[in-house]
C-alpha positions as CSV (number, residue, x, y, z in Angstrom):
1,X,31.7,-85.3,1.1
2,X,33.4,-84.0,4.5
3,X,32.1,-81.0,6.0
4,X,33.8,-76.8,6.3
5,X,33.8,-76.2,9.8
6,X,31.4,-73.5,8.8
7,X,28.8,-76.4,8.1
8,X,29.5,-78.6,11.2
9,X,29.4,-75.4,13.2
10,X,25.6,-74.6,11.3
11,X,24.9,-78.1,12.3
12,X,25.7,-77.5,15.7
13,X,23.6,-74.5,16.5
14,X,20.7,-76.0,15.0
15,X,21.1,-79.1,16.8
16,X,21.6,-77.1,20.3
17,X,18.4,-74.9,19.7
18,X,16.2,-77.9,19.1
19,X,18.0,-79.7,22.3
20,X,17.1,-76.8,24.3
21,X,13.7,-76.4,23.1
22,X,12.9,-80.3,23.9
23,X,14.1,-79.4,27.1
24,X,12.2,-76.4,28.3
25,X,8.8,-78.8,27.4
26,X,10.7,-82.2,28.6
27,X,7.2,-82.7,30.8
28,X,4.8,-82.3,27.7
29,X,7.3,-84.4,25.0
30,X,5.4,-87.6,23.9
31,X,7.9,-90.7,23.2
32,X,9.5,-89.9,19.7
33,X,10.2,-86.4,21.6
34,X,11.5,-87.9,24.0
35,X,13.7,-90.2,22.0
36,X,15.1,-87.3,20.0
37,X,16.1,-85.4,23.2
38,X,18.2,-88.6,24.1
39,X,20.0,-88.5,20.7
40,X,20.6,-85.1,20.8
41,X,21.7,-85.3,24.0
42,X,24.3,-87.9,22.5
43,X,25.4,-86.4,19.5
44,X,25.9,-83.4,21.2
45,X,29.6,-83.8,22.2
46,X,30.5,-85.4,19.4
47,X,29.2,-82.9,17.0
48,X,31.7,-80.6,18.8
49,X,34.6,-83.1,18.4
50,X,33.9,-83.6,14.6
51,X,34.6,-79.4,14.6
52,X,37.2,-80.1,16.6
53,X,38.6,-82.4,14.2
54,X,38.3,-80.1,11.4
55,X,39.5,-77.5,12.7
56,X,42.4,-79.3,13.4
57,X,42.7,-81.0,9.5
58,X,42.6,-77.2,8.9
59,X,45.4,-76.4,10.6
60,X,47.4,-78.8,8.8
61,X,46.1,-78.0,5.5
62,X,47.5,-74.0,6.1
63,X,50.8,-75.1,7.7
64,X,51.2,-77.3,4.6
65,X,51.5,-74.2,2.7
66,X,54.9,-73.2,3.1
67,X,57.9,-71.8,1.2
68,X,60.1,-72.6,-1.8
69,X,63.0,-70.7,-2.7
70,X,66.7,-71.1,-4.9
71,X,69.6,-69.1,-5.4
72,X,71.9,-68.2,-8.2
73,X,74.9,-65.9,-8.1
74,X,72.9,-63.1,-9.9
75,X,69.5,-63.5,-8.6
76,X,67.0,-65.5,-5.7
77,X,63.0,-66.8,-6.3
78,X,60.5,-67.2,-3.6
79,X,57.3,-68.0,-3.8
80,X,54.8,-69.9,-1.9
81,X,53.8,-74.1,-2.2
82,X,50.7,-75.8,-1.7
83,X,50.4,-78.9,0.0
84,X,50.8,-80.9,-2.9
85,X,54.2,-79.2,-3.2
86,X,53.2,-76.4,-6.6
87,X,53.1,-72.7,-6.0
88,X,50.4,-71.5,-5.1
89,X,47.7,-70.4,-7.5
90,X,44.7,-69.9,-8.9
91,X,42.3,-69.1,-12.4
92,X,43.3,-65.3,-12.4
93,X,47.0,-65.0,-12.0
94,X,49.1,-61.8,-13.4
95,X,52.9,-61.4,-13.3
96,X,55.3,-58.9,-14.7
97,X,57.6,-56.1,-13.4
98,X,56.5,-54.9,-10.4
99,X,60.5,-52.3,-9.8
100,X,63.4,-51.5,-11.3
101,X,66.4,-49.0,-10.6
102,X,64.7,-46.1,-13.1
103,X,63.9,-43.2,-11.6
104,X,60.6,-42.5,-11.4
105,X,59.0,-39.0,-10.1
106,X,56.1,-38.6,-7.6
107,X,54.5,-35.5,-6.1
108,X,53.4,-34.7,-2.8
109,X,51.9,-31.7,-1.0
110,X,54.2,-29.6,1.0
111,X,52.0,-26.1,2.3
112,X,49.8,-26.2,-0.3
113,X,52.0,-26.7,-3.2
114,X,52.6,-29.6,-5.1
115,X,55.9,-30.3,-5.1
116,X,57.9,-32.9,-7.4
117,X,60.8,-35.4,-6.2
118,X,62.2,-38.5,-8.0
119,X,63.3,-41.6,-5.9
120,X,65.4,-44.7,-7.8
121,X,64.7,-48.0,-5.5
122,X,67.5,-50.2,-6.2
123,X,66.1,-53.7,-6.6
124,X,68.6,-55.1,-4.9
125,X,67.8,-53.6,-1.7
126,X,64.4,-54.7,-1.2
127,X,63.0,-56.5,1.5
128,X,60.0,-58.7,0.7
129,X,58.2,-61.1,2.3
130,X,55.0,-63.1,0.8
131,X,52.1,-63.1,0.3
132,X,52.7,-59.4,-0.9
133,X,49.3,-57.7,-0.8
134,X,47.5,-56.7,-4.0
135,X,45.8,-53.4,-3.7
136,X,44.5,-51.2,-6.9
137,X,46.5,-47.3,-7.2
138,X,47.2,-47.7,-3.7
139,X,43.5,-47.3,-2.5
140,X,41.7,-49.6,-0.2
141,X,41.6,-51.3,3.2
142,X,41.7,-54.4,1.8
143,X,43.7,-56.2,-0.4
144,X,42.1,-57.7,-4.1
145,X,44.7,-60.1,-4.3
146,X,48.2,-61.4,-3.3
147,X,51.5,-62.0,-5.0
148,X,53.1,-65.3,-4.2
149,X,55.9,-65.7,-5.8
150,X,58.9,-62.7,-6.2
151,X,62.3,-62.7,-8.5
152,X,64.4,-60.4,-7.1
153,X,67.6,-59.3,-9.2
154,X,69.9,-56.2,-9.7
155,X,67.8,-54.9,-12.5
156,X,64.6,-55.7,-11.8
157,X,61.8,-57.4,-9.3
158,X,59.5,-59.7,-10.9
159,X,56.7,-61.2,-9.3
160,X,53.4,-63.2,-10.2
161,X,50.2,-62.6,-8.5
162,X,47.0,-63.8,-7.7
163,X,43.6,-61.8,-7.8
164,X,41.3,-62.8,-5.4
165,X,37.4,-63.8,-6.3
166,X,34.9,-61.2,-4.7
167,X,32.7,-58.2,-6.1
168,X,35.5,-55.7,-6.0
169,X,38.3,-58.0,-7.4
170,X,36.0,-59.0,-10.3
171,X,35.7,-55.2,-11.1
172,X,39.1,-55.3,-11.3
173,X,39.9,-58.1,-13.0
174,X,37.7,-56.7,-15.9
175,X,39.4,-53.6,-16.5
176,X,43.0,-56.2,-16.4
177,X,40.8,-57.9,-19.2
178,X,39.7,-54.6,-20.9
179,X,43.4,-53.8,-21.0
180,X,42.7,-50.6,-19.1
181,X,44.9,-51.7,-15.9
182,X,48.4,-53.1,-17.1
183,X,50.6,-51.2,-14.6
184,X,52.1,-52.0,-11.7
185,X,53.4,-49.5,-8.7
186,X,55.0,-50.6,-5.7
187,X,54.5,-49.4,-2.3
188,X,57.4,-49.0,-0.1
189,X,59.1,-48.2,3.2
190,X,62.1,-46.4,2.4
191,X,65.2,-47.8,4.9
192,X,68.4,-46.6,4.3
193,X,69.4,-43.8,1.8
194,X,72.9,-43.4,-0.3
195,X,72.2,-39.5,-1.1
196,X,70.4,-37.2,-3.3
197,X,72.3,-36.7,-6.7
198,X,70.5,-34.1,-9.2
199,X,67.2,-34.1,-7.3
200,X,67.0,-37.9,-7.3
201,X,67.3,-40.1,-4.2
202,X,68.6,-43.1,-4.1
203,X,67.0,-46.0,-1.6
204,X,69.5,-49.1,-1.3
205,X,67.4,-50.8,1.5
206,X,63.5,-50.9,1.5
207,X,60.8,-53.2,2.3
208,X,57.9,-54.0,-0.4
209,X,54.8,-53.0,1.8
210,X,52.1,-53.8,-1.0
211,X,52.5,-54.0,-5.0
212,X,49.1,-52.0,-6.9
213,X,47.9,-52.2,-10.9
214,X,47.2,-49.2,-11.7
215,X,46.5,-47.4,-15.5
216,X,49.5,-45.7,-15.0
217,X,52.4,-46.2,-12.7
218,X,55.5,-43.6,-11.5
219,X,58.1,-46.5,-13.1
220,X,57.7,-47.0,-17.0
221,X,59.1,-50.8,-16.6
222,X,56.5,-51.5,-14.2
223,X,54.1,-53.9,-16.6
224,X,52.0,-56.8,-16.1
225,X,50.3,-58.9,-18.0
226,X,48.0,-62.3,-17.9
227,X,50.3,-65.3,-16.6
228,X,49.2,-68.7,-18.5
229,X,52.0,-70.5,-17.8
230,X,52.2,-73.6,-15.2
231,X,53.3,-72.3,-11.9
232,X,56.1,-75.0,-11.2
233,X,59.4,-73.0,-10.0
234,X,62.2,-75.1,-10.8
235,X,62.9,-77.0,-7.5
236,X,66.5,-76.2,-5.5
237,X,69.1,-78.3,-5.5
238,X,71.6,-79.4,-2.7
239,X,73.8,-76.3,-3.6
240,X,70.7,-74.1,-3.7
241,X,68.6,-74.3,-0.4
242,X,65.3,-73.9,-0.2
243,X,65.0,-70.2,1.0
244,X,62.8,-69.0,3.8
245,X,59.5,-66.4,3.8
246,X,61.2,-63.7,3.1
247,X,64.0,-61.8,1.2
248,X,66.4,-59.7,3.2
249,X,69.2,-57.4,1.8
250,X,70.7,-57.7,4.8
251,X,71.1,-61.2,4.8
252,X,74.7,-62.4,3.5
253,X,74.4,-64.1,0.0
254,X,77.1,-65.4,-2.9
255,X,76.1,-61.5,-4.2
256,X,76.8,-57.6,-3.7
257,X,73.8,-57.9,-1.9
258,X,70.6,-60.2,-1.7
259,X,68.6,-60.6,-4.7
260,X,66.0,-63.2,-6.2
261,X,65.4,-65.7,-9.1
């Protein structure tokens, strides 16, 4: 079975500290010692080429993940391949609704008081670019997963996720289980604004920072739930290129403005 790099390189260390304590008694070493030291000597170099080497085969193995994508007049997809060409996955995927043009209200403090405002971010004006990080109520330095594949359309983003395997994304994926987490909530960086109507303002440019679950979100269609199904986007045709990493309302599309499938 070939080696991680992290293997080779244990390898290696252990191999150099036995090479330089051989050394340091080279005068005392009887012949077997003596034999070693000359092997080590040897495989030396070409202990550090084999890393080499795999470092390199890793390399290609993360270029070889790259980026699907198709069109339609109403809608665009991205979402990020494999090497053998699938979207990437894994055994604890979500997807659902992660926005949608309803208004949803938030709160903030301004002097001390907590004031309410409501922001509508029109799907169509989002900027996203994959992996989107996978944080939990907008709390963390680090992310508990990553959403690889986004359908972006006038009424709605949809998006499928990943959660990653560690202590704090197993706590999480057991209150997804339980039920107790099946909201989404995006996080955003508002661009360009079309006014304030009624107390609610309206965001027609935005990029998707990072998309939480949460027990409850500021958007009522926000929703997830447990994705079964086989992650095979449909593959673009000649008439629908393959898009690139991300998706900009800024780019020109057969639309009012960019949007995904």
């Amino acid at each position: 079975m070939t080696k991680s790099v992290s293997e080779l390189q244990t390898s290696l260390l252990a191999a150099k500290v036995r090479y330089n304590e051989l050394s340091r008694a080279v005068s005392c070493l009887d012949f077997r010692e003596v034999a070693e030291l000359r092997s080590l000597g040897v495989m030396l170099p070409i202990m550090t080429e084999e890393i080499e080497r795999a470092r390199e085969e890793q390399r290609k193995r993360a270029a070889a993940c790259r980026f699907g994508g198709m069109m339609t007049s109403d809608s665009e997809s991205i979402w990020m391949k494999d090497a053998t060409g699938l979207m990437v996955s894994g055994p604890r995927m979500i997807h659902g609704i992660a926005s949608t043009p309803t208004p949803s209200i938030h709160y903030r403090e301004v002097d001390g008081e907590r004031k309410e405002f409501t922001q509508v971010l029109l799907s169509r004006g989002a900027n996203i670019k994959l992996p989107v990080p996978m944080w939990c109520a907008h709390c963390g330095d680090a992310a508990i997963g990553q959403f690889v594949f986004a359908r972006k359309r006038a009424d709605q983003i949809y998006v499928i996720g990943m959660v990653f395997e560690n202590e704090a994304s197993d706590y999480a994926w057991s209150k997804i289980l339980s039920g107790e987490m099946r909201c989404l909530s995006v996080g955003s960086r508002n661009g360009r604004s079309q006014g304030v109507i009624d107390g609610r303002r309206f965001w027609d440019c935005w990029d998707l920072k990072e998309i939480s679950i949460c027990r409850e979100g500021a958007n009522p269609d926000a929703k997830f739930e447990i994705y079964n199904g086989v992650c095979r986007p449909r593959q673009a045709t000649a008439s629908r290129a393959a898009r690139p990493s991300s998706v900009s309302s800024r780019s020109p599309v057969p639309y009012a403005r960019k949007v995904i499938t």
